[in-house]
C-alpha positions in Angstrom: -108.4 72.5 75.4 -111.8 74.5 75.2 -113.3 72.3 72.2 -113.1 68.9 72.1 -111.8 67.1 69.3 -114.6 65.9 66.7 -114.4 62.0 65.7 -115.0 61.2 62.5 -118.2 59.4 63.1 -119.0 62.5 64.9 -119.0 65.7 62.3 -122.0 66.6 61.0 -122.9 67.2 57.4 -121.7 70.5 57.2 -118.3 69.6 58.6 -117.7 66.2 56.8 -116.7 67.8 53.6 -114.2 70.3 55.5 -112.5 67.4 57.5 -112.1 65.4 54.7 -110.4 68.2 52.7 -108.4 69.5 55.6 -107.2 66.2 56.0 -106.1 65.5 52.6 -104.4 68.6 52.8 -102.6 67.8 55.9 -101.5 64.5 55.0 -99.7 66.0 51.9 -98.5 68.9 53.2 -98.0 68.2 57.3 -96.5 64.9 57.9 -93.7 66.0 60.7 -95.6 66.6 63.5 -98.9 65.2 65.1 -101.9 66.7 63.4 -104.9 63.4 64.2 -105.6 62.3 67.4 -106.3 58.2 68.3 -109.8 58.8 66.8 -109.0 60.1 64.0 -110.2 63.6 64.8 -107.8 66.5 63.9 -105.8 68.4 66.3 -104.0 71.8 66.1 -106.0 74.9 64.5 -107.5 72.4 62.6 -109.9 71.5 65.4 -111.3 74.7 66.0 -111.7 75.7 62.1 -113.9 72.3 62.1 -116.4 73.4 65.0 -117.2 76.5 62.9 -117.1 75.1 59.4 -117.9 78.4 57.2 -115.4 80.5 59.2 -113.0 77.4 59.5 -113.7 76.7 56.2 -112.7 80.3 54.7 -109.3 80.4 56.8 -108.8 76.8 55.3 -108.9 78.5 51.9 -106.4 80.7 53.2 -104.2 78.6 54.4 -104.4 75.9 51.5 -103.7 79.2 49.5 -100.1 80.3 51.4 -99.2 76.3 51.2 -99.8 75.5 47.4 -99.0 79.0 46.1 -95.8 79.5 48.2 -93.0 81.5 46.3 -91.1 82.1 49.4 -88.1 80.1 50.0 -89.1 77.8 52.8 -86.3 78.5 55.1 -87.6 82.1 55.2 -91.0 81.0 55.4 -90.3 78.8 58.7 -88.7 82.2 60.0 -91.5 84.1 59.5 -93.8 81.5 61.0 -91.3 80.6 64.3 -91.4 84.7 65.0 -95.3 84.9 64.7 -95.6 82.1 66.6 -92.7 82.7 69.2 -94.3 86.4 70.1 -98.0 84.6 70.6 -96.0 81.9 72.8 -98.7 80.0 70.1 -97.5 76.3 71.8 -98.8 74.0 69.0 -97.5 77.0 66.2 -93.7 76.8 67.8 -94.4 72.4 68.3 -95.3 72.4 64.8 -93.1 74.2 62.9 -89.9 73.4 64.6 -90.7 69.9 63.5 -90.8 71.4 60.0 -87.2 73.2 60.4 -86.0 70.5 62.0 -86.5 67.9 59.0 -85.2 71.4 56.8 -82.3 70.6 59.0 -82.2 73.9 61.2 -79.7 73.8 64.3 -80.9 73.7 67.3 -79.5 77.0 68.2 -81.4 79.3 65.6 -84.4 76.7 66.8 -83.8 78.3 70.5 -82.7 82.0 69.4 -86.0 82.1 67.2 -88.4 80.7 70.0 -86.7 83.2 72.3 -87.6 86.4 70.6 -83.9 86.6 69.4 -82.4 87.3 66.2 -80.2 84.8 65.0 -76.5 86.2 63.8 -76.3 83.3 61.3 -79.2 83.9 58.8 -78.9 84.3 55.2 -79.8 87.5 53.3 -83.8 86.1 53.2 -84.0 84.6 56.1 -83.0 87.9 57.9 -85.4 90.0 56.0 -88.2 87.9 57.0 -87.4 87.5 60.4 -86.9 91.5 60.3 -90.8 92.3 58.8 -92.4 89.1 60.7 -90.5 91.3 64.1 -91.6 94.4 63.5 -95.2 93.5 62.0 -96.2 91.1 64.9 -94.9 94.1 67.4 -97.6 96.3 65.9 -97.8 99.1 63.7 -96.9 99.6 60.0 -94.2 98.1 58.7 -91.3 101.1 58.6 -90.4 101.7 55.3 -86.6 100.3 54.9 -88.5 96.7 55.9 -90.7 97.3 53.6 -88.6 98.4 51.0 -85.9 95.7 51.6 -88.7 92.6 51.4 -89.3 94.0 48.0 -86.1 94.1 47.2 -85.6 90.9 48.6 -88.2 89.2 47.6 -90.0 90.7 44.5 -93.0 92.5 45.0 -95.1 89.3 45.2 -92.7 88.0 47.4 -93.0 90.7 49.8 -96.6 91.4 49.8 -96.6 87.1 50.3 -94.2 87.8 53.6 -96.9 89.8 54.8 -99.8 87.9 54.5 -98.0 85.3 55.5 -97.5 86.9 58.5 -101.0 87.8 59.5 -102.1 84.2 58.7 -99.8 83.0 61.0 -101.1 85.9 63.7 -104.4 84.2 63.0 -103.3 80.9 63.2 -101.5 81.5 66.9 -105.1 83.5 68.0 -107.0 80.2 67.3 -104.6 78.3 69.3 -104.2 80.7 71.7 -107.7 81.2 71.9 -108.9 78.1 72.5 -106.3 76.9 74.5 -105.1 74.1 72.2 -102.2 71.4 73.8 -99.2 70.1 72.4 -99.4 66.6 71.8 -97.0 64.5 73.0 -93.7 63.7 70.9 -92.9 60.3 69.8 
C-alpha cells in the first residue's frame, strides 16, 4: 500500500466533507465486502480518492453517478465490472465485486471463468453483451461496430452508452488500485 489509510481524526478540512459523503455512500451501497479499516479510515479506491480530495472528489461524483443512476441490469453490470477488473488483475476490484455477485447469487464457476479472462457459456442474452463490449473495450481500440450495434440493441441507447462508461470507470477504478498498490483485506 503506497498511501496510508487516513483516520478519521486525521483528515483535514478539505477531506472531512469527502469522507463523510463517501462513507455514507458506501454504507448504502457497499455493505458485502470490507470497505473501513479498524480506525475507521476507508479502504479500497476510496483511500486514494481521499488523499487528493478535488480529483478524488470529482471521480466520487462519478461513481456516485453510475451507482444511483444505474439502468443496467445488475447482473450485467457485475460482468462488465469482473472483466475490467479481471484484465487489470485490479485485486481489491475482483475482491469486491465477487462479493457483490456472490450475495446476487453467481456460481462459483462463472465467478472463476470471469476472473480468468474467460467467457462464460452460460450467460444470458445481457450478460453476454456486456461481457463482449467490457472484452473488447478494456483490450483497446474502438469498439467494432456489431458490439456496438448489439449493446444498443441490447440495451437502448442509454443503456449502451451506460455500458461504456461504465466500463472506463471501472478502467479507472482498477488504475487507482493498481496504481497505488492497494491490498485485499482479509475475509471474515
Amino acid at each position: 500500500m503506497r498511501l496510508p489509510p487516513i483516520a478519521p481524526a486525521d483528515l483535514t478540512p478539505e477531506q472531512q466533507p469527502l469522507y463523510e459523503d463517501m462513507k455514507k455512500g458506501i454504507s448504502s451501497n457497499f455493505n458485502d465486502f470490507k470497505t473501513v479499516d479498524e480506525n475507521g479510515a476507508l479502504i479500497g479506491p476510496w483511500n486514494p480518492w481521499l488523499h487528493e480530495p478535488v480529483m478524488g472528489g470529482a471521480v466520487w461524483e462519478l461513481t456516485k453517478a453510475m451507482s444511483i443512476q444505474a439502468t443496467l441490469p445488475d447482473d450485467a453490470r457485475q460482468v462488465a465490472i469482473l472483466v475490467t477488473g479481471a484484465h487489470f488483475d485490479a485485486a481489491y476490484e475482483i475482491y469486491a465485486h465477487i462479493a457483490v455477485a456472490e450475495r446476487e447469487k453467481m456460481s462459483a464457476t462463472r465467478l472463476s471463468e470471469l476472473c480468468a479472462n474467460i467467457k462464460p457459456n452460460d450467460l444470458n442474452a445481457q450478460e453476454s453483451v456486456a461481457y463482449d463490449v467490457a472484452f473488447a473495450l478494456v483490450n483497446g481500440g474502438v469498439l467494432p461496430e456489431p458490439c456496438y450495434r448489439l449493446a444498443v440493441a441490447t440495451f437502448g441507447q442509454h443503456g449502451a452508452n451506460e455500458l461504456i462508461y461504465l466500463v472506463g470507470l471501472y478502467c479507472l477504478v482498477s488504475t487507482t488500485l493498481n496504481g497505488f498498490n492497494v491490498p485485499v483485506p482479509e475475509r471474515e
